[in-house]
C-alpha positions as CSV (number, residue, x, y, z in Angstrom):
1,X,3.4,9.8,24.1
2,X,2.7,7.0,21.4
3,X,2.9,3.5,22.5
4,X,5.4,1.5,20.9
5,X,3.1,-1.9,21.4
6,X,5.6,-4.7,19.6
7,X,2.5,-5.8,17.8
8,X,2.4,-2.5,16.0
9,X,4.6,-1.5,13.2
10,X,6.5,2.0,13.2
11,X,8.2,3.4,10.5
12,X,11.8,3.1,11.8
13,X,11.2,-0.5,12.2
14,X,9.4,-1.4,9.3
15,X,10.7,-2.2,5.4
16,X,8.0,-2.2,2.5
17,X,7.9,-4.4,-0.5
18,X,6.2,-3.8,-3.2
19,X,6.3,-7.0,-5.5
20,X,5.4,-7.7,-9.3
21,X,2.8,-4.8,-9.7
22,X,2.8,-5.0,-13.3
23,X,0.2,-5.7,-16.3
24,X,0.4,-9.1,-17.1
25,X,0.3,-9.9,-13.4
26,X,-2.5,-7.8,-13.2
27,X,-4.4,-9.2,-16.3
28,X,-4.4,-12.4,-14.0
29,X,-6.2,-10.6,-10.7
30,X,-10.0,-11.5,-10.3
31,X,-10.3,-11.4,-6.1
32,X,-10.4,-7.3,-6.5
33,X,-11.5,-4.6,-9.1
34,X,-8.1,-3.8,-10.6
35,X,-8.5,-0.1,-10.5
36,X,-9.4,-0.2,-6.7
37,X,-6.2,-2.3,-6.3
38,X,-3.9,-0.3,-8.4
39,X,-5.5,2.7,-6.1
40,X,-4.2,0.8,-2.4
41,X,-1.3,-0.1,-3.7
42,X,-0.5,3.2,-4.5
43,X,-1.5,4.9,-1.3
44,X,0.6,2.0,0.5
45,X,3.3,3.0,-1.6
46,X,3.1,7.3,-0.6
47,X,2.3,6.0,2.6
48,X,5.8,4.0,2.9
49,X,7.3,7.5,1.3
50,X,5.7,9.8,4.0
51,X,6.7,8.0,7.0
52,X,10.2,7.5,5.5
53,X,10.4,3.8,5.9
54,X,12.6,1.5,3.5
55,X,11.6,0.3,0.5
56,X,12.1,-2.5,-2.3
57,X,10.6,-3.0,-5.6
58,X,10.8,-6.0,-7.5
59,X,9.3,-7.2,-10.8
60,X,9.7,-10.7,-12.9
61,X,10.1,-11.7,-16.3
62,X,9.6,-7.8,-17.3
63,X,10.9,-8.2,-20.7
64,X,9.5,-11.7,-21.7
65,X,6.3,-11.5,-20.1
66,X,4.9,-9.4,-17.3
67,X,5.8,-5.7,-18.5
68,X,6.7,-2.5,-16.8
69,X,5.9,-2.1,-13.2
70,X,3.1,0.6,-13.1
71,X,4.1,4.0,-14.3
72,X,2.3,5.6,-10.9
73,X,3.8,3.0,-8.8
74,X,7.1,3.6,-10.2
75,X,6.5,7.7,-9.6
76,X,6.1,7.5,-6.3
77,X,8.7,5.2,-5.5
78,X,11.2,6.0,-7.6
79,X,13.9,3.3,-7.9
80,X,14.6,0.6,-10.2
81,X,12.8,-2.5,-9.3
82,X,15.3,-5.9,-8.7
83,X,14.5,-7.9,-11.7
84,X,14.2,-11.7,-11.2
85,X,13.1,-15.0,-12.8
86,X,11.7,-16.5,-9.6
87,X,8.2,-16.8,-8.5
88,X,9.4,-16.7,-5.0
89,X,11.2,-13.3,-4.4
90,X,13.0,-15.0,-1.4
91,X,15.3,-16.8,-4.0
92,X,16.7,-14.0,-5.2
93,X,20.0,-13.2,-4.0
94,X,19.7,-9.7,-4.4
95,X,16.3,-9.2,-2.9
96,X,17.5,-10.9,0.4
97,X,20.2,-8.8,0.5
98,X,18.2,-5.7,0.1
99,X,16.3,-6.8,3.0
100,X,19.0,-7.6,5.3
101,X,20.4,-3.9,4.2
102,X,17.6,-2.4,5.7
103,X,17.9,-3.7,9.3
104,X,14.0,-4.1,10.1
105,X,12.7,-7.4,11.0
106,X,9.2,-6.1,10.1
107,X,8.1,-6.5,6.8
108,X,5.1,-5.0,5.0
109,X,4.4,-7.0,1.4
110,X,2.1,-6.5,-0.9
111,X,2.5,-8.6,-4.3
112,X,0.8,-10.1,-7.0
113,X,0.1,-13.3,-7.2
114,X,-1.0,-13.3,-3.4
115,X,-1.4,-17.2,-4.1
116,X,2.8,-17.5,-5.3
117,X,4.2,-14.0,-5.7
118,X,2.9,-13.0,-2.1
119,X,2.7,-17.1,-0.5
120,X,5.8,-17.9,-1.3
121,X,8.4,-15.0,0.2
122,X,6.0,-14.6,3.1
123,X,6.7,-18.0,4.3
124,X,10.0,-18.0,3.4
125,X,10.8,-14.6,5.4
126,X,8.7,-15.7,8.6
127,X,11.2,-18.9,8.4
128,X,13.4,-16.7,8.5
129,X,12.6,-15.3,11.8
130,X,11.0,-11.8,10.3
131,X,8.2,-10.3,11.2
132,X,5.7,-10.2,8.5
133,X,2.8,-8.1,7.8
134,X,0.3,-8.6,4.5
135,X,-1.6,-5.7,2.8
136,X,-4.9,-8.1,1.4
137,X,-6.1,-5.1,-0.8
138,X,-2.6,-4.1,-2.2
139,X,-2.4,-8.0,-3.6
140,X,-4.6,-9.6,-5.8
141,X,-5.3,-13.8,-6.4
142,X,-6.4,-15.7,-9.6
143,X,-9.7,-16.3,-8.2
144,X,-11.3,-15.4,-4.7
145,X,-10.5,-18.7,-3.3
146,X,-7.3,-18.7,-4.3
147,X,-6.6,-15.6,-2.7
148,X,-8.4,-16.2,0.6
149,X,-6.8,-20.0,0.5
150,X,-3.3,-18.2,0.8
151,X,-4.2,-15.3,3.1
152,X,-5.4,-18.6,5.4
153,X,-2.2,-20.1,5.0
154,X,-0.2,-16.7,5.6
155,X,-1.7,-16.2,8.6
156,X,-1.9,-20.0,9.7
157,X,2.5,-19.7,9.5
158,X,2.1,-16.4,11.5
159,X,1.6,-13.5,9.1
160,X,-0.5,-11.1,9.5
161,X,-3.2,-9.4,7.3
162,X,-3.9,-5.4,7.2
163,X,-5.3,-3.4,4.7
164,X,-3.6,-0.1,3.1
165,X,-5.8,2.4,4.7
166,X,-5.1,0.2,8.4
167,X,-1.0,1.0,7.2
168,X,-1.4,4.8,7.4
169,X,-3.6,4.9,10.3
170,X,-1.4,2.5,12.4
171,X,2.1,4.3,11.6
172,X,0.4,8.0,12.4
173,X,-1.8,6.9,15.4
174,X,-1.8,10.4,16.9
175,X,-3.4,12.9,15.3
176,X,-0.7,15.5,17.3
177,X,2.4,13.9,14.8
178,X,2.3,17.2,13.0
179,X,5.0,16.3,10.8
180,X,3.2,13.8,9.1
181,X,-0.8,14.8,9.7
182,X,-1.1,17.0,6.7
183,X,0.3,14.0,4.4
184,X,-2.1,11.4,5.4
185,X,-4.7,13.3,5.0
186,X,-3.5,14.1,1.7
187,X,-2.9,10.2,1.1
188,X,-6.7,10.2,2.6
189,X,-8.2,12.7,0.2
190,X,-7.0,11.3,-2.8
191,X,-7.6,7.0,-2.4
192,X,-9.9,7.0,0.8
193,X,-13.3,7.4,-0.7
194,X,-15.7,8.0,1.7
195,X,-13.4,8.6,4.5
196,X,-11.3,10.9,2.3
197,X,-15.2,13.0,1.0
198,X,-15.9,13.7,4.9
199,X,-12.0,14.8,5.5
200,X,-13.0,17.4,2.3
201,X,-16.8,18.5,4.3
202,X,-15.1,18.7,7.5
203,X,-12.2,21.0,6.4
204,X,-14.5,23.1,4.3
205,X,-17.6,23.3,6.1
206,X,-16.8,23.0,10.1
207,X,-13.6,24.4,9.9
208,X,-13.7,26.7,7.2
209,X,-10.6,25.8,5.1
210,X,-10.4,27.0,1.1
211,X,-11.6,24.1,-0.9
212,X,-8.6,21.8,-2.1
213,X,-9.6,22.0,-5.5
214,X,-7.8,24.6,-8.4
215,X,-11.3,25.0,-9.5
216,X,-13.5,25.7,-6.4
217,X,-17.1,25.2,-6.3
218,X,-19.5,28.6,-6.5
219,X,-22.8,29.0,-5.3
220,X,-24.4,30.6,-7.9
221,X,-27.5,31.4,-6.9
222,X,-30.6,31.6,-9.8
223,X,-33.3,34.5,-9.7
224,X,-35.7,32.2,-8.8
225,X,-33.3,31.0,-6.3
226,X,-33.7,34.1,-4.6
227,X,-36.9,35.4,-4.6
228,X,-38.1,31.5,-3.3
């Protein structure tokens, strides 16, 4: 039996938001290598989708400044993102109202700005009695400081920090959930670098699975190979 420790989240009482991952905003991010960041958030975003948990997208100033969310963010979640003019989320109407609709008092946010897009909603949802949980390596700052200045200050109000790989480990936590075990490790595979490389040499090599690959590796052995 999993324990249901309150200081855990769980997928059926847990909401995701995914806020402003879009170019402009991510012109501005310095903290992390943008690729690596584009990467997490998309594994928190298939992670969210596995475990069946709610989620909401939202983007700002789309059309006048920041562009389209991320084509491969937008793929996996699939939903139109709640457009706003507001660098805090929280004061849009709609995007409160989303969150209400989902009925979880945990949230899991990931945004850029971390030092506005992410500060602001996080303090504004933690007033608001919420639960709230930050994913550091799905958001992105101006600067290092910056970023580590409001993760301080997120956690200093009661928030508190994971990472995306932390997400999918915490809402599987037993390896005997079959339902869900052959999707993280999928999740794992594809964004989990060097933990994803040994998932591929274990499967292959101690247990003997088919390589994952549509073009598998052949040992093609030389004549000199042999006769060594």
């Amino acid at each position: 039996m999993t324990f249901r420790a309150k200081s855990l989240i769980n997928a059926d009482d847990t909401a995701f938001i995914f806020i402003d991952h879009q170019p402009q905003m991510s012109f501005g991010v310095t903290n992390i290598d943008r690729q690596l960041l584009k990467n997490n958030t998309i594994a928190l975003a298939k992670t969210a989708k596995l475990f069946g948990a709610p989620i909401i997208l939202t983007s700002v100033e789309t059309e006048s400044f920041s562009g389209y969310i991320w084509p491969e963010l937008l793929d996996v979640i699939q939903q139109d993102p709640i457009e706003r003019s507001s660098m805090n989320s929280w004061d849009s109407e709609a995007l409160v109202t989303a969150v209400k609709a989902t009925g979880k008092k945990k949230l899991v946010i990931a945004a850029l700005w971390t030092e506005a897009c992410l500060l602001f909603p996080v303090l504004s949802a933690l007033e608001e009695g919420y639960e709230v949980f930050i994913v550091t390596d799905a958001s992105g700052g101006t600067s290092q400081e910056s970023h580590d200045a409001a993760v301080r200050r997120m956690e200093q109000a009661g928030a508190h920090s994971m990472t995306a790989v932390t997400v999918l480990l915490e809402l599987q936590r037993d390896w005997a959930n079959r339902g869900t075990y052959n999707g993280v490790m999928e999740i794992v595979r594809e964004h989990f670098g060097a933990y994803g490389m040994g998932v591929d040499y274990a499967y292959t090599h101690v247990h003997k699975a088919p390589q994952r690959g549509t073009f598998p590796h052949r040992v093609v052995k030389t004549e000199a190979l042999e006769h060594a």
